[in-house]
N, C-alpha and C positions, 0 to 999 in steps of 0.2 A: 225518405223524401228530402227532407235536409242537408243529407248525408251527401245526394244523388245532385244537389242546388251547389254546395260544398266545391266537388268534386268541378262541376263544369265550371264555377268561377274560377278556380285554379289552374284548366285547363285553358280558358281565354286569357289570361294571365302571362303560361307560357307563351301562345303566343303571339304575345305581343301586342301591337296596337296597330289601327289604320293609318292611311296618310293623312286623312283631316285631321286626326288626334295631331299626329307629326307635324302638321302643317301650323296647327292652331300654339306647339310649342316654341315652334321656329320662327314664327312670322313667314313666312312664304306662303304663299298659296298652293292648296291642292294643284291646281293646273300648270303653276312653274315649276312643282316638284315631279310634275309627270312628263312636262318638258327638256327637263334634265334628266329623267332615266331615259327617256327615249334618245336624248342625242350623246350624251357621256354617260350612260351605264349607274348615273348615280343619281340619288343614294335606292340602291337596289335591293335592302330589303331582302325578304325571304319568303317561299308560298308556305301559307298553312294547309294544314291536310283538306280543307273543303278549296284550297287553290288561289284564296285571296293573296296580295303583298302584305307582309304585318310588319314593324318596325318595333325597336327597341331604344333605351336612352341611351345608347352609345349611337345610334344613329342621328338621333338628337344634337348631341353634340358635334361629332363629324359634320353636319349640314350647318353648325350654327359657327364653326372653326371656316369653313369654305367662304361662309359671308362674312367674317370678321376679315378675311384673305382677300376676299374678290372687292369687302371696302377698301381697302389699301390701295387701290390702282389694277389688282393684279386682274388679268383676263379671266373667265369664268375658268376655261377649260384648265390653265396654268394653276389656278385656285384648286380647282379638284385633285388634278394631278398632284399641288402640293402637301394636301392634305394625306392622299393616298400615301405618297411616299414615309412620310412620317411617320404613321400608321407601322408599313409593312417592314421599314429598316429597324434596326436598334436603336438604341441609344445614340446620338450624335457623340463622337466624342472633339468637335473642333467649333466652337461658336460662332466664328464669324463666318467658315464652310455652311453653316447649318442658317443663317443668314443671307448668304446671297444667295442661295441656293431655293429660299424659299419665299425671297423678297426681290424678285430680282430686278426689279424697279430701283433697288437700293443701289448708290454712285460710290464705290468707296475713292478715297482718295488717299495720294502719298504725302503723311506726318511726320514732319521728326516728333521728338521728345518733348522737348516743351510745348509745343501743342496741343500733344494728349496726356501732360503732364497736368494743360491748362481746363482741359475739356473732361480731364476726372473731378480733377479738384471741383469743377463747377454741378459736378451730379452730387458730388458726395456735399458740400457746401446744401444745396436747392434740399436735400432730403433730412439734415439736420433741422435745416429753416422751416419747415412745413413742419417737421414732429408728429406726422401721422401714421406712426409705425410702419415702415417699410419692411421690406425682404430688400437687404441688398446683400452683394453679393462680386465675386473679383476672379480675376484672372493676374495671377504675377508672375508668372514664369519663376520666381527660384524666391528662396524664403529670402535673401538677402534683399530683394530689391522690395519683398510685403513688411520686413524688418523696417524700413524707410520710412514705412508707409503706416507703419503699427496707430502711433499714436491716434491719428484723425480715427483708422479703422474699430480702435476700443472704444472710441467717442460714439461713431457709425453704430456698433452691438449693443453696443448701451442701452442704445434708444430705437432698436428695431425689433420687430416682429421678429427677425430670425437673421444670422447672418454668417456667412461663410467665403473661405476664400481659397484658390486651389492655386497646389505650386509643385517645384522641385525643393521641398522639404529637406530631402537627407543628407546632403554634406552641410547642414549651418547652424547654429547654436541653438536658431529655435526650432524645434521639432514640432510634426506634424500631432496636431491634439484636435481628433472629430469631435471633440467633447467641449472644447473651448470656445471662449465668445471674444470673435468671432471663430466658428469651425477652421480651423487649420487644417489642409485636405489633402493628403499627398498624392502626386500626379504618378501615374507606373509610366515604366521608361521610355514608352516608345508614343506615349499619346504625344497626340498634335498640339495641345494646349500647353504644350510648355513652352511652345514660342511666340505663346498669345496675352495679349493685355486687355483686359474686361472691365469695366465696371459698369454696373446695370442697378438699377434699384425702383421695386414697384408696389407701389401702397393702391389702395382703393380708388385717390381722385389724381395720382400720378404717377409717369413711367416715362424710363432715361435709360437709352444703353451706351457706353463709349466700348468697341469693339475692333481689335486691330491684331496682327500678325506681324512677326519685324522678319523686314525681306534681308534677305542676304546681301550683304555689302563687305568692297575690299576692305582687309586690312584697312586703319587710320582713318575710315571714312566714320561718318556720324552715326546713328541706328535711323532706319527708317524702318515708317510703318503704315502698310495699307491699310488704312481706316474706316469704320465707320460711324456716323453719328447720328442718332435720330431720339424725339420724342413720341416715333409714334408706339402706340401701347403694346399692335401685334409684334412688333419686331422687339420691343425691350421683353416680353413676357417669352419669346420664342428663345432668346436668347438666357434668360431666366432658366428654363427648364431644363436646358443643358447645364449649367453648372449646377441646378443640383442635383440630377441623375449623376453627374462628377464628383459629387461629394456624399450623395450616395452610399455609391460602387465604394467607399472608404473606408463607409462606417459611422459616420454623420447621419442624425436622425432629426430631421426637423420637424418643428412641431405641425399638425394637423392643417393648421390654419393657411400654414404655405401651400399646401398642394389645392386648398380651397379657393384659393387665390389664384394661383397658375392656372390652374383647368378652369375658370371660369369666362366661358363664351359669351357670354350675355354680351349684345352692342353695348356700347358706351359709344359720348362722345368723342370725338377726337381733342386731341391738347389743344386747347386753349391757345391760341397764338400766343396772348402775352407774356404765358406760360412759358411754354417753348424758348420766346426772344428771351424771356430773365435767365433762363440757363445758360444759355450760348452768352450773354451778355457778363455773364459774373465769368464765364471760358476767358475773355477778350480782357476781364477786370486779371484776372491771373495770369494772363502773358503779358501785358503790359502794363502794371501796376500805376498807378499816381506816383509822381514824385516828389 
């Protein structure tokens, strides 16, 4: 009898749960979520053998990823779609592709250097200030130019939850170490991200990406760089997961905490306006210093 009680909780187990369970973990209601399978196919769920839809916590999260998406600005169906894609692709391997791509509300704009010289310094600056353990995390195209940049960055590892940074490592003195704080991550030779400049960094009550590409320019001209910059949380955490599925692929093993962090969909507020302006304001304090 026991045995026979055993067996079918087991078996309701596999599979899965109904929509009001779904509903009741997502915040949506049963009737928007039947409204979205009937007009976008989602979240579609699977029939049990008596022929009900049952769901599982990966479906959870997929619906709870669409409404952190669709808060953003993005349109529902665009929301689904980006989720989907993410989902069925690899790994991203270009951050700021992996960003317009999935934010495409996002305006990038053309930077020179000290700009995004001014607009790192001011993420990496806001995340020291706070001291609430972040995950930050970089993009330097070649060790010579993360070499530069060393000193602030061992300050940065010091004091975070986790931190790493991805480059062209092998022709320069400091060598790629996934073991080192911060992870030194070498890029293989044909990724996209070695002509990208990153910095992201995201604690529990804040999140900052500076995200940029340097476009080809003649000879003697200056570097530019398609930009972007935002504090909103989906786009610094989207950008987030790509560098470290990048560091990863290396051999870099972060701790537990970081991917509990990344994957976690739960709404939150949005940045705090003031928030937001002290960043971009300490950007404006670094290009144009006091004299």
């Amino acid at each position: 009898m026991h045995e026979g009680l055993h067996e079918q909780v087991d078996n309701r187990v596999d599979e899965g749960f109904s929509i009001g369970v779904l509903a009741s973990r997502t915040g949506v209601t049963p009737g928007v979520l039947r409204a979205w399978e009937s007009r976008f196919g989602f979240p579609a769920g699977r029939r049990s053998p008596a022929g009900h839809r049952r769901f599982t916590d990966a479906d959870v999260q997929r619906v709870r990823e669409v409404i952190e998406v669709r808060d953003s600005g993005v349109p529902l169906q665009l929301a689904i779609d980006s989720v989907s894609r993410r989902e069925s692709a690899g790994p991203p391997e270009s951050v700021h592709a992996a960003l317009v791509r999935e934010f495409p509300e996002l305006r990038p704009q053309r930077l020179g250097r000290p700009a995004l010289v001014a607009a790192s310094y001011a993420v990496e600056d806001e995340s020291l200030a706070r001291a609430d353990r972040p995950v930050v995390l970089g993009a330097f195209q070649s060790g010579y130019n993360f070499g530069r940049a060393r000193h602030r960055w061992d300050e940065l590892a010091r004091t975070a939850a986790w931190s790493a940074v991805v480059a062209d490592f092998a022709s320069e003195d400091l060598p790629a170490d996934p073991a080192a704080r911060p992870a030194r991550c070498q890029l293989p030779p044909g990724s996209p991200m070695r002509r990208e400049w990153v910095v992201v960094s995201v604690s529990a009550g804040f999140a900052a990406v500076v995200s940029a590409w340097e476009v080809p320019t003649r000879p003697g001209e200056e570097p530019a760089f398609e930009s972007v910059l935002s504090t909103h949380r989906p786009v610094a955490l989207a950008a987030a997961r790509v560098l470290v599925a990048a560091a990863r692929a290396t051999g870099a093993t972060p701790p537990p905490s970081v991917g509990e962090l990344l994957d976690d969909v739960t709404p939150r507020a949005a940045t705090p306006a003031v928030e937001a302006d002290r960043v971009w304001l300490r950007a404006l304090a670094h290009l144009d210093p006091p004299r």
